[in-house]
N, C-alpha and C positions, 0 to 999 in steps of 0.2 A: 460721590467720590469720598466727600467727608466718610461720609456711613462706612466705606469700604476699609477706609484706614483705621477708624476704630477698632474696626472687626478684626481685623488683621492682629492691631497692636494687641487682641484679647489674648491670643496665642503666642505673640513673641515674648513676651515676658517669662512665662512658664517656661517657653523653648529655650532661652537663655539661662533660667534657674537648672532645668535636668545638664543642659549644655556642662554647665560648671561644675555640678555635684558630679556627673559623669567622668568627667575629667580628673578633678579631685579623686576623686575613689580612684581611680585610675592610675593616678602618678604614686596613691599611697600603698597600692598593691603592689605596683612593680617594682617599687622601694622594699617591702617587706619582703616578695617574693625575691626578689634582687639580692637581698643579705643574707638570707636561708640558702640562696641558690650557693652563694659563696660560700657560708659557713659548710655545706655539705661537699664541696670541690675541694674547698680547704682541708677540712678532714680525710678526706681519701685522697688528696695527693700526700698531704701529712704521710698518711698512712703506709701509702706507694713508697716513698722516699726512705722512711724512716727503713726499711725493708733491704732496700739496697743504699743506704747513704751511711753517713756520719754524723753524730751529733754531738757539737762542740762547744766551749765557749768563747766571746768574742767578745772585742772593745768597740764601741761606736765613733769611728773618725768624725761623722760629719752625718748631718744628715739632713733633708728638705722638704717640708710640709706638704701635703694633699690634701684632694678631698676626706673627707668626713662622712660620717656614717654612726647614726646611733639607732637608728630605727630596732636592735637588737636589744636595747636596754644597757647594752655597755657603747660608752662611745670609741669606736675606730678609727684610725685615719693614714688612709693609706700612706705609707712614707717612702723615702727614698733612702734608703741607706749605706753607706760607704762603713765596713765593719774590718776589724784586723782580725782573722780568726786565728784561736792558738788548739789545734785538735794535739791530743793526749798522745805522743809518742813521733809527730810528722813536723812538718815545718811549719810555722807561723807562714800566712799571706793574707792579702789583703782584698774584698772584692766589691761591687757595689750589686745592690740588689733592693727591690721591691716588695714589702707585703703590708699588709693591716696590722697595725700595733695599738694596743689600747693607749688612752691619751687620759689629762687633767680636765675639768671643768673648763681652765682656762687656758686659752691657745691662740696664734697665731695662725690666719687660713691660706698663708701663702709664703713663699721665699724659707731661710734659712732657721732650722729647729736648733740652736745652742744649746738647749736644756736638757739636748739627748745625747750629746758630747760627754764621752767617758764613762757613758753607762754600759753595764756588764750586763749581758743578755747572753742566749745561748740558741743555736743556731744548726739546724740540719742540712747536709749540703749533699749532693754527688763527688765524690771524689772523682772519676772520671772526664767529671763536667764543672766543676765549683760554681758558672754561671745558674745554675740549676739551686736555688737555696730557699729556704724557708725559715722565717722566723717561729720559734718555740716560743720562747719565756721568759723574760728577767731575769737575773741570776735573784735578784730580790725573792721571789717567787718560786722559786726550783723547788723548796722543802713542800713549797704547798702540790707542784702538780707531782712530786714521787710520792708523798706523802697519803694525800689527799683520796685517792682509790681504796686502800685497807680501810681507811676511818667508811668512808659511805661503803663500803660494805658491812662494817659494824653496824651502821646506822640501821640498817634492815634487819640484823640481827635483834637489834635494839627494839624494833617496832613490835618484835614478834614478841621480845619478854616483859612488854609494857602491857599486851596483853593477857598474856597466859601466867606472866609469873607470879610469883608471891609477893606482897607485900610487906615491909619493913624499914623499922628508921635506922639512918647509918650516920657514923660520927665522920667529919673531913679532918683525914690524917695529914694528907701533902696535898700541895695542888701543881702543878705544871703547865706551863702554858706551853702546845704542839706545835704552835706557828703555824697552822692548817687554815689560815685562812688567807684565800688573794687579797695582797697589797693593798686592791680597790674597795675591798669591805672591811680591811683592819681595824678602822674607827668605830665601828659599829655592833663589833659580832670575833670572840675568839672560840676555839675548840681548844678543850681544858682536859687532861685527864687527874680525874682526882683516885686518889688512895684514900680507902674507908674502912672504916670497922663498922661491919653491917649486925645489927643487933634482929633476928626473925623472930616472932613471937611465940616461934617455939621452939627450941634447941640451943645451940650454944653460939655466941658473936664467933665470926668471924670477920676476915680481913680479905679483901677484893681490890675490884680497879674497875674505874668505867670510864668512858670520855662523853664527852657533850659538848652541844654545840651552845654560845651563851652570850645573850648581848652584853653587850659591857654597860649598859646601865645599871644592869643587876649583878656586877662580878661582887658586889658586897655580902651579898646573899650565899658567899659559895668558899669562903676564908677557911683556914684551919680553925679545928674546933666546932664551926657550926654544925649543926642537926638537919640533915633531910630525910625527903623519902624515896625511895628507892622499891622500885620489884627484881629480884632473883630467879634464876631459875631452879627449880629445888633438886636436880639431876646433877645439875654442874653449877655450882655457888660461885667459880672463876665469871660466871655471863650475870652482869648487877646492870640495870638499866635507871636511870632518873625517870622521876614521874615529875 
């Protein structure tokens, strides 16, 4: 009998190790797939709505913490919100509604969010229906998502004249910061459009405009006056790219 339990025990062990790894991988897929699955419903309802809706901006009366969600690399959490909306030309009203809002490192997991009291955000609804609403975006944040499409379409432009085009050192005339970057990477990272005087190694300087994207460890590297390098396209001298 002894014998028989041993024998036994050889295989529960290992049965209980796949048991758990099974599991685990298990609950981590359908978390992953879980937030892809939303972020893609998210989007094409977005999408749906914006089609036939309104999009306005609105104050936050009140609003009450949910679950959580960062398996996307941005943390989520689902909220509740109670919002005054003021749409451009119609009456203020006021309605309560559910979606995923990005959140701080640090947060409360349950009961009443104060810190979201009086924030300006902006907001797509049915007029038909106003129960019908989706959250957009911060008003913090609006320059970045109108903004934000022309610059990444530049950036591909960009990628093509880092290859093809000429190189050349350029003097920084101005610098400008776009505000092109979300709220959540501010710290870290601005997109800059600077004004140059592009010197090519053969023909006459000229004067251009590029933007880039720049950590901010290195914005010292990028001041008026300083000397970089840069490729152009020699077609159209208006398309100057950073290298």
């Amino acid at each position: 009998m002894e014998f028989l339990l041993n024998f036994a025990g050889c295989f529960t062990t290992p049965l209980v190790v796949v048991i758990i790894v099974t599991t685990g991988g298990w609950i981590f897929y359908s978390k992953t797939a879980g937030a892809k699955k939303h972020r893609q419903k998210k989007q094409a309802g977005l999408k749906d709505l914006r089609n036939r809706g309104i999009t306005a901006p609105a104050t936050v009366i009140s609003a009450k913490n949910g679950i959580v969600n960062s398996s996307s690399g941005e943390r989520l959490m689902y909220m509740t919100l109670e919002v005054e909306v003021q749409p451009d030309g119609r009456s203020k009203f006021v309605n309560t509604f559910k979606d995923w809002l990005p959140v701080g490192r640090n947060f409360v997991s349950w009961g009443d969010r104060p810190e979201e009291v009086g924030k300006k955000i902006w907001v797509t609804y049915n007029p038909n229906d106003v129960t019908e609403m989706l959250f957009e975006h911060h008003d913090k944040d609006r320059k970045y998502y109108l903004g934000y499409p022309a610059f990444a379409k530049l950036e591909k432009q960009n990628i093509v004249i880092r290859r093809t085009g000429e190189e050349a050192i350029a003097t920084i005339l101005e610098v400008e910061d776009l505000e092109l970057v979300h709220s959540y990477h501010k710290e870290m990272k601005s997109v800059l459009r600077l004004k140059l005087e592009v010197t090519p190694k053969a023909g006459e300087p000229f004067q251009a405009e590029a933007q880039n994207t720049f950590m901010n460890a290195g914005l010292h590297k990028y001041t008026v006056g300083k000397k970089i390098t840069v490729k152009f396209n020699p077609q159209d001298k208006t398309q100057v790219a950073l290298i």
